[in-house]
C-alpha positions in Angstrom: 12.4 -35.3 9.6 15.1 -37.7 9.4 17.1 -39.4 6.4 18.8 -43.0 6.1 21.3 -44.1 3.8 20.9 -47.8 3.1 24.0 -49.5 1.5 23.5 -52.9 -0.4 27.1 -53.7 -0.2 27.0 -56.7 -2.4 25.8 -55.3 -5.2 27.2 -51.8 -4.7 24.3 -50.5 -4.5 21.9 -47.6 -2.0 18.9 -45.8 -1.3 18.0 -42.7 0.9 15.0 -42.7 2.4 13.4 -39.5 4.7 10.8 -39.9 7.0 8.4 -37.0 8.3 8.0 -36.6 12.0 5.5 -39.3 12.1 8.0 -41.7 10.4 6.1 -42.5 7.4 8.3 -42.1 4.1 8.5 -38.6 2.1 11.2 -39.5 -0.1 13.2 -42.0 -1.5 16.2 -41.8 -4.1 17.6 -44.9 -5.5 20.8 -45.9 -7.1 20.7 -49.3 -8.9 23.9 -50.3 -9.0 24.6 -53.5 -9.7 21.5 -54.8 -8.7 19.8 -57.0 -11.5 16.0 -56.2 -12.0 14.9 -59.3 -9.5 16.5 -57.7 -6.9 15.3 -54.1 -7.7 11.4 -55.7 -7.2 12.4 -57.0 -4.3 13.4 -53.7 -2.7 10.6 -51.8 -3.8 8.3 -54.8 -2.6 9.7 -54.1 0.4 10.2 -50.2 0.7 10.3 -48.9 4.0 7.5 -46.9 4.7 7.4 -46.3 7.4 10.6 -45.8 10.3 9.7 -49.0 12.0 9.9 -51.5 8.8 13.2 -50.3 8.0 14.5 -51.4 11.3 12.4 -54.5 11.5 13.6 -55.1 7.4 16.8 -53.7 6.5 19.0 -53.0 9.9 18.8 -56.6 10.3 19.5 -57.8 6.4 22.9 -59.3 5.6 25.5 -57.7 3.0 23.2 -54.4 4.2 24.3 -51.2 6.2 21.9 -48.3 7.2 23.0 -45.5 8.9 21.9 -41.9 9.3 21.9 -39.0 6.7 22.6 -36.0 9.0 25.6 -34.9 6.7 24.8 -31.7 4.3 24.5 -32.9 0.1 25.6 -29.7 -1.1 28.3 -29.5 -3.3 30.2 -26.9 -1.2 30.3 -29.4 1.7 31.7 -32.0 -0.6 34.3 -29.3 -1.9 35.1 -28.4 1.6 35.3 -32.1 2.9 37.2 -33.7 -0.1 39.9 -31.2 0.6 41.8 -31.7 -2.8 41.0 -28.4 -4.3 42.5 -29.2 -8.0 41.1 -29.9 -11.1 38.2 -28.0 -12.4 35.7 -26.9 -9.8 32.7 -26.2 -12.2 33.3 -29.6 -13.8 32.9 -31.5 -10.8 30.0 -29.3 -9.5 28.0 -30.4 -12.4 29.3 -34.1 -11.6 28.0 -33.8 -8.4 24.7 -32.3 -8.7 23.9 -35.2 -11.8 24.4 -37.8 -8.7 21.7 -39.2 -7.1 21.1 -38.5 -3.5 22.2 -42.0 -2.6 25.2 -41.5 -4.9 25.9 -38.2 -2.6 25.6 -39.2 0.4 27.8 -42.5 -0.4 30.3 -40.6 -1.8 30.1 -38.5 1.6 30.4 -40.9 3.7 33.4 -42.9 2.1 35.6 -40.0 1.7 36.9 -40.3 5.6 37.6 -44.4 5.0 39.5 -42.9 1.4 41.4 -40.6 3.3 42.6 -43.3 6.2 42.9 -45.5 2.9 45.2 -43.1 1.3 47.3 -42.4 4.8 48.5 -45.9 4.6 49.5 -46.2 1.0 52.5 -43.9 -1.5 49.0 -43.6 -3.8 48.4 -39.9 -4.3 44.5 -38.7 -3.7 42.6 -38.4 -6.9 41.4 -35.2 -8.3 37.6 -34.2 -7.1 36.6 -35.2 -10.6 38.2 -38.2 -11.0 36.6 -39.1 -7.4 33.3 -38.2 -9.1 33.8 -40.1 -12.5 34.5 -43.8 -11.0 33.0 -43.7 -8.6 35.9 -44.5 -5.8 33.2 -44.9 -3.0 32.0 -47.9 -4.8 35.6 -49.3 -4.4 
C-alpha cells in the first residue's frame, strides 16, 4: 500500500490518496480549501484511481505538488515532531484528530519549512494549538 499527498497550492488546498498493492485507489480524504465548487468537480472528475493516472494527471499539473505519505498521522508523532511541548496537550489532540488526513499530513510536512522559517526570523514558534487553529501550513 502506498499514500500520496497532493497539494493544490493555489487554492490551498489537498487530498491523500492510498493505493492497494495493485495501485488501484482505497482511500481518498479531501480538504476543500479554497477551492470553489467548479474546481472540486473537476478533481473528482478526475480522481486518480488508479497509481498510473495520478502520475499521468496530477505530477504533471501546474500550481500542483504530490509527494509521498510515508510519515506516521498520529498525534504523538505530531507532538514529538512539533517539538513545542506548551499549551494544552489534550486540546490540541482533539484539534488534531478533527483534521482531515490531508490536513495531517500537510500540517506534517510543513512543520520542517516552519521551523527553517522560524530560524531565520526574532518570531517566536506558536503554541501546538495555535499551529492547529490557523492553520500555519496553509501560510
Amino acid at each position: 500500500m502506498s499514500k500520496y499527498l497532493i497539494e493544490f497550492v493555489r487554492w490551498e488546498s489537498s487530498a491523500v490518496v492510498e493505493y492497494d498493492q495493485d495501485g488501484i485507489l482505497l482511500s481518498l480524504s479531501f480538504n476543500r480549501g479554497n477551492l470553489q465548487p467548479e474546481g472540486v468537480k473537476a478533481f473528482f472528475a478526475r480522481t486518480p484511481y488508479k497509481i498510473d493516472h495520478l502520475d499521468s494527471v496530477y505530477r504533471t499539473a501546474p500550481n500542483t505538488r504530490v509527494s509521498v505519505v510515508a510519515e506516521d498521522l498520529s498525534f504523538d508523532a505530531f507532538w514529538q515532531k512539533y517539538d513545542n511541548k506548551f499549551g494544552n496537550k489534550a486540546q490540541a489532540e482533539k484539534m488534531w484528530k478533527a483534521l482531515s488526513e490531508a490536513d495531517q499530513a500537510a500540517a506534517m510536512r510543513y512543520i520542517d519549512a516552519y521551523d527553517r522559517f522560524l530560524s531565520t526570523s526574532t518570531i517566536k514558534k506558536a503554541y501546538p494549538t495555535t499551529y492547529l487553529n490557523q492553520k500555519r501550513w496553509n501560510n
